[in-house]
C-alpha positions as CSV (number, residue, x, y, z in Angstrom):
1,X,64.4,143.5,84.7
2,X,68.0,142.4,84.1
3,X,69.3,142.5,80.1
4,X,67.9,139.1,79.3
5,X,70.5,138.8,76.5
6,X,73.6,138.5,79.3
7,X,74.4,135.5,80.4
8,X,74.6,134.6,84.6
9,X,78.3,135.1,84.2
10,X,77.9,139.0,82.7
11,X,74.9,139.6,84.9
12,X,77.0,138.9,88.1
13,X,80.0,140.1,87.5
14,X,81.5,136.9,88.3
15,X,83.7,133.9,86.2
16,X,83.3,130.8,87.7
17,X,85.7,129.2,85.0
18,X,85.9,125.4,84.4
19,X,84.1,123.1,87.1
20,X,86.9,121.2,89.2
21,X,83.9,118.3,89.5
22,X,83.1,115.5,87.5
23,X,79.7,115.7,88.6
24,X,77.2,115.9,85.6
25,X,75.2,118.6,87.7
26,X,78.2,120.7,88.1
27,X,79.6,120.9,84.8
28,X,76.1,121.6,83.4
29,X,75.4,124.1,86.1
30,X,78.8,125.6,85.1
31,X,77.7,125.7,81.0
32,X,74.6,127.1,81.9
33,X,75.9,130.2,83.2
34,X,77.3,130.7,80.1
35,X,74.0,130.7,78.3
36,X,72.1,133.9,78.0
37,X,69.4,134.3,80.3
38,X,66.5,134.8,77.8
39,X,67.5,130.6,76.5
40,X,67.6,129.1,79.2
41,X,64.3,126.7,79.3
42,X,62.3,126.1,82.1
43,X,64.3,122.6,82.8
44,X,67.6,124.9,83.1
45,X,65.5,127.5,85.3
46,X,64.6,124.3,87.4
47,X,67.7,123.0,87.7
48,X,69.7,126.3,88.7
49,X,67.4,128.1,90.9
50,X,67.0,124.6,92.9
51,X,70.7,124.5,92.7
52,X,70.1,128.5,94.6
53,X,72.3,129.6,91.5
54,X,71.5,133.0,90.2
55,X,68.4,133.3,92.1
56,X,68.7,136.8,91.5
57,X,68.2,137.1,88.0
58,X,66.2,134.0,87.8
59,X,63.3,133.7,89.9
60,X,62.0,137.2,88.0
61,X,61.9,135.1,85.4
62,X,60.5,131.9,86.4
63,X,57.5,133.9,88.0
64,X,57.2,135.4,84.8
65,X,56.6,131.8,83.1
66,X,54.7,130.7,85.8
67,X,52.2,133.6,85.9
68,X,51.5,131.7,82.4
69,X,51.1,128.4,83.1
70,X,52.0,127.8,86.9
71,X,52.1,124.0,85.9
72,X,55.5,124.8,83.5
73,X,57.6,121.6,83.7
74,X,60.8,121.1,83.0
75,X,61.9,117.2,82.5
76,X,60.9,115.9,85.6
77,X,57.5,116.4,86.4
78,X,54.7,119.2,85.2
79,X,54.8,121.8,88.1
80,X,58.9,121.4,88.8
81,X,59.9,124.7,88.5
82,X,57.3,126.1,90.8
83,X,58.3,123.4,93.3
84,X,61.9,124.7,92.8
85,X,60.8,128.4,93.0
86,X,58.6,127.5,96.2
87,X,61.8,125.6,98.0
88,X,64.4,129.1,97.5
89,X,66.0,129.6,100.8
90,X,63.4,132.3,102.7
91,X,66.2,135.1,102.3
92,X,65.4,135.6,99.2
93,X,61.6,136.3,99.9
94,X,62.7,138.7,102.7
95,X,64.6,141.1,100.3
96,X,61.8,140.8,97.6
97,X,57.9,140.3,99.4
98,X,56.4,142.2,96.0
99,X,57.8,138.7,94.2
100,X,56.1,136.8,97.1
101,X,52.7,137.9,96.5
């Protein structure tokens, strides 16, 4: 497991700096890479891994919360994080079948 005390930003290796979108999505997306991993809630695991940003990091950890309470909501609906774990693009699943189990 990654250093849950890094934030998406550390744990990639890679600055995305400021968003150049006005987009509300973007420029939280953006913030939320700033965050360290072990706050982000299950609404920001929701809305980054369906966004297929830092799937890497994140999906270990949404399983994680899941294998608790595989309803965990975030703010839309109970069960919206597994919908967005469920709906990762299938490469993902490919390069990690234990995870798919």
């Amino acid at each position: 497991m990654k250093d849950q005390s890094r934030n998406l930003q550390e744990l990639e290796g890679v600055d995305w700096g400021d968003p150049t979108h006005e987009s509300s999505i973007v420029r939280r997306c953006h913030a939320l890479r700033r965050v360290p991993v072990c706050e982000l809630s299950p609404e920001d695991l929701r809305l980054l891994i369906g966004q297929q940003i830092g799937i890497e990091v994140l999906i270990p950890l949404a399983l994680e919360m899941l294998e608790n309470d595989p309803l965990t909501g975030g703010d839309y609906y109970q069960g919206d994080l597994l919908k967005s774990v469920l709906d990762v693009e299938s490469g993902y699943w490919a390069r990690h079948p234990r995870e798919q189990a």
